[in-house]
C-alpha positions in Angstrom: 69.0 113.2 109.3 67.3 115.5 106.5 68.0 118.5 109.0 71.5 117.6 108.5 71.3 116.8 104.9 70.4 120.4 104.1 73.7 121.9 104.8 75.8 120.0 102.9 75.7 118.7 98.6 73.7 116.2 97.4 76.8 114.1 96.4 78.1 114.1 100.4 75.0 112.5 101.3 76.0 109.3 100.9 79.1 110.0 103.0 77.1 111.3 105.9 74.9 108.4 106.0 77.8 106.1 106.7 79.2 108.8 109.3 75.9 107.8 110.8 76.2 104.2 110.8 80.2 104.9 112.4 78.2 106.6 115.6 75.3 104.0 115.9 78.2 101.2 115.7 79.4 103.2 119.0 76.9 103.3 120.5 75.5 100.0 120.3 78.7 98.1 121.1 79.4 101.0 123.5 83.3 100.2 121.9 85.7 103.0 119.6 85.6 103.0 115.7 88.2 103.9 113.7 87.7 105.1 110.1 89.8 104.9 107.1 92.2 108.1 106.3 89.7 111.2 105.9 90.6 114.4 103.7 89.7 117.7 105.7 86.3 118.4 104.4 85.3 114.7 105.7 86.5 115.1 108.4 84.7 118.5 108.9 81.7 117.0 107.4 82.3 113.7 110.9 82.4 116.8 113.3 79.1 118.5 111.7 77.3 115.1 112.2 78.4 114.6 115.6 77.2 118.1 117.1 77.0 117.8 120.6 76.2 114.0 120.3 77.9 112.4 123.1 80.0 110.3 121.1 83.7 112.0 120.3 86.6 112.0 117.9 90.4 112.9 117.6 91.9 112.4 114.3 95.6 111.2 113.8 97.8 111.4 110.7 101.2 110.5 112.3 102.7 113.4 110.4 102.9 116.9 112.0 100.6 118.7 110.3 98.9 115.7 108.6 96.7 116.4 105.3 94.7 112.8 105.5 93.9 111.8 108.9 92.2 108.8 110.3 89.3 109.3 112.9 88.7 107.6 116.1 84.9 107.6 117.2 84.9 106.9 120.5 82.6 106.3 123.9 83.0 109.3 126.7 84.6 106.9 129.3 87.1 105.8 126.5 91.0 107.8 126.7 92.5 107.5 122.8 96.3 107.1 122.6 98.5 107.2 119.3 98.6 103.5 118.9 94.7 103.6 118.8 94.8 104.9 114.7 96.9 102.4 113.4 99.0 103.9 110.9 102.9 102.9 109.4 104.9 105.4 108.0 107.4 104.1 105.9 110.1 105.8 103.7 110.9 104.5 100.1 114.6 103.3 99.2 115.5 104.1 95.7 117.9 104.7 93.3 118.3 108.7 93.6 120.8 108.8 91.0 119.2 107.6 88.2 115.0 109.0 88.9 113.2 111.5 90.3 110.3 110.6 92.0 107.3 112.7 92.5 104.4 112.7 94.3 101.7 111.4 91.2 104.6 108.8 90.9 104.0 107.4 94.5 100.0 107.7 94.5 100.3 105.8 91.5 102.0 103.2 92.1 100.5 102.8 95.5 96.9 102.6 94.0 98.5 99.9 91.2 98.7 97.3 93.9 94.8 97.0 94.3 94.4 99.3 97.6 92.3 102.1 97.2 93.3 105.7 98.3 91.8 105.8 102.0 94.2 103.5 103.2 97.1 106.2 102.1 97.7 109.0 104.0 99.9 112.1 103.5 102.7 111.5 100.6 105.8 113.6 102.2 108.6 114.6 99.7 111.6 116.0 100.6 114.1 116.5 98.4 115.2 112.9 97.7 113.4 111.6 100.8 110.2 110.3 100.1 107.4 109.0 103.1 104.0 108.3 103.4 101.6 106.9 106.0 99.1 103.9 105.4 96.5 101.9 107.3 98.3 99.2 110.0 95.9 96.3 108.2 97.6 97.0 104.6 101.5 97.4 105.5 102.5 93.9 105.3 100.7 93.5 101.9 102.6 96.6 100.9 106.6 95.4 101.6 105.3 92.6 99.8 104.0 93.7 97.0 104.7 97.5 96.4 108.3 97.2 94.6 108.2 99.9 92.1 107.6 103.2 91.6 108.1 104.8 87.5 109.8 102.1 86.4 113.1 101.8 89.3 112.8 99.3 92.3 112.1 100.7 95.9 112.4 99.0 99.2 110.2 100.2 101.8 111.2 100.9 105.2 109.3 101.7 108.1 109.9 105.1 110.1 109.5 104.8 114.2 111.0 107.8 115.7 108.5 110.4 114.8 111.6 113.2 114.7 112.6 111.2 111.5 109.4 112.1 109.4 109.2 114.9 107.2 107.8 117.9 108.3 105.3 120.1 106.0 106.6 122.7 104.0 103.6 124.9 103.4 102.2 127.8 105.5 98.5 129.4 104.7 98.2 133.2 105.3 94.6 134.4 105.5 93.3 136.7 103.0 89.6 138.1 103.4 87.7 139.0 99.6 84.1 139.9 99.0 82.7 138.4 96.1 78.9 138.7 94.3 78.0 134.9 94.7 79.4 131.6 96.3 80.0 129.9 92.6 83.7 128.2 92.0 84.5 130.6 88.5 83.7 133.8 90.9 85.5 132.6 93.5 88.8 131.7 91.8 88.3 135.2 89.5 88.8 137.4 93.3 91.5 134.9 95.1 93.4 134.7 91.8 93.0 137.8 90.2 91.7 136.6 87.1 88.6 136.9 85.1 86.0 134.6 85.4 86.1 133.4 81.7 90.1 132.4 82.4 88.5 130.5 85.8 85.7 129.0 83.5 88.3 127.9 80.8 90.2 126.4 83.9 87.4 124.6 85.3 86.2 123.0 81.9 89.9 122.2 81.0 89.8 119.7 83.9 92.6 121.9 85.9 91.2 122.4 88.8 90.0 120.3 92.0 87.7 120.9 94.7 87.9 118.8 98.0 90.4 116.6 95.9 88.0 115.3 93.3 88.2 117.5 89.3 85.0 120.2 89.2 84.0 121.2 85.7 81.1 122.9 86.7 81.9 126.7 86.8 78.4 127.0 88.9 79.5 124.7 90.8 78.7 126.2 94.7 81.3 126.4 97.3 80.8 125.9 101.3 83.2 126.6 104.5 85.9 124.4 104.5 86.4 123.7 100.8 89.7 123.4 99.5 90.2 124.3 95.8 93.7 123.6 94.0 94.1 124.8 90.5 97.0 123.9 88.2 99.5 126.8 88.2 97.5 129.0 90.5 98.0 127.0 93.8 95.2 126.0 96.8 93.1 127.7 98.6 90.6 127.2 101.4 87.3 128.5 102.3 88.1 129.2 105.8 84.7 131.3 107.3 81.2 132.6 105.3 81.4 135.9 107.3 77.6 137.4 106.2 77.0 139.5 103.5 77.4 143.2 103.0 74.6 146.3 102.9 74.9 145.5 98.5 74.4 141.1 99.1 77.6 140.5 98.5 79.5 137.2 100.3 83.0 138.3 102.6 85.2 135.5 102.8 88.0 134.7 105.2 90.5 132.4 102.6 93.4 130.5 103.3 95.7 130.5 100.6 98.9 128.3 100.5 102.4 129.4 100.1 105.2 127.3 99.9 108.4 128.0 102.3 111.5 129.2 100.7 
């Protein structure tokens, strides 16, 4: 386990150890496990612990594309299908002439209701259609008690035919940059073309995110797979640590997101 621990933060340490306890519930009761909607860097952090263990996962979102998945650990003999992950993907009824709804709206009022945020998966806004998946074990507690959203009523109603879910509306382009050091304020000063004192004021203004969780730390070290959003400046994704160069400096592959016209 400490060989493991090495390569990832301090703060996902806790994470991993329960990763841990998922694949030794496998194999001692030799029977699947299905987690609670992951973010990609959990998910990344699941596939890290398993190595070549012969325990193995698929990940579902029911969404093309899906953001938040949840993960099925399963035996070798064991064949996963879709109703395996358990997941209801409703759309919300509402009164479209009178509110727009976005999605910090949704997420709210989802989290109002007592659940917390791993039962939620991708929020899906298009236009006036609104959807989002949830765990199986929370959806009847939802049409019961989830009847507002900023204020209006909603009605939720469940989406079967997978033709009828929204589809995602962003496309990442790769980018490669070579920067001096792996730190968040360099980082965002060569994908976003600013200085690092702008990224700094950023960061300690509380605007940006990494992995989904507010980073204030401008020192604050970045590994593969990170995703970093920043208010007004948009996400990106370290995508591959390619070496350094003959000076020490870090190349980077990034993903950076751009939104379809």
């Amino acid at each position: 386990m400490d060989s493991i621990f090495q390569h990832f933060r301090k703060e996902e340490q806790q994470f991993i150890e329960q990763v841990s306890g998922w694949m030794n519930e496998v194999e001692d009761r030799y029977t699947p496990k299905l987690t609670d909607f992951l973010d990609p860097r959990e998910r990344f952090i699941v596939k890290s612990v398993l190595g070549s263990n012969e325990i193995r996962m698929e990940s579902r979102g029911l969404f093309p594309d899906a953001e938040r998945q949840r993960v099925l650990l399963y035996p070798s003999y064991y064949e996963p299908t879709d109703e395996d992950f358990d997941i209801t993907v409703f759309e919300l009824k509402y009164p479209v002439k009178f509110v727009t709804l976005r999605h910090p709206d949704i997420l709210g009022s989802l989290m109002s209701v007592g659940l917390d945020r791993s039962k939620f998966g991708d929020i899906r806004i298009d236009g006036e259609r609104i959807q989002f998946a949830v765990a199986d074990e929370v959806s009847l507690y939802l049409q019961t008690n989830f009847v507002s959203a900023a204020k209006v009523k909603v009605q939720l109603i469940e989406v079967d035919d997978v033709s009828e879910m929204i589809t995602a509306t962003e496309e990442w382009h790769e980018e490669s940059h070579t920067v001096s050091s792996m730190r968040l304020d360099t980082v965002m000063s060569s994908v976003y073309n600013i200085s690092r004192q702008k990224a700094a004021v950023l960061i300690h203004g509380g605007k940006v995110k990494v992995n989904w969780t507010v980073q204030e730390q401008p020192s604050f070290e970045l590994h593969e797979s990170d995703m970093i959003s920043s208010r007004g400046f948009g996400r990106i994704k370290v995508l591959m640590i390619e070496g350094r160069t003959k000076k020490d400096k870090v190349r980077l592959q990034i993903g950076r997101l751009e939104q379809r016209k």
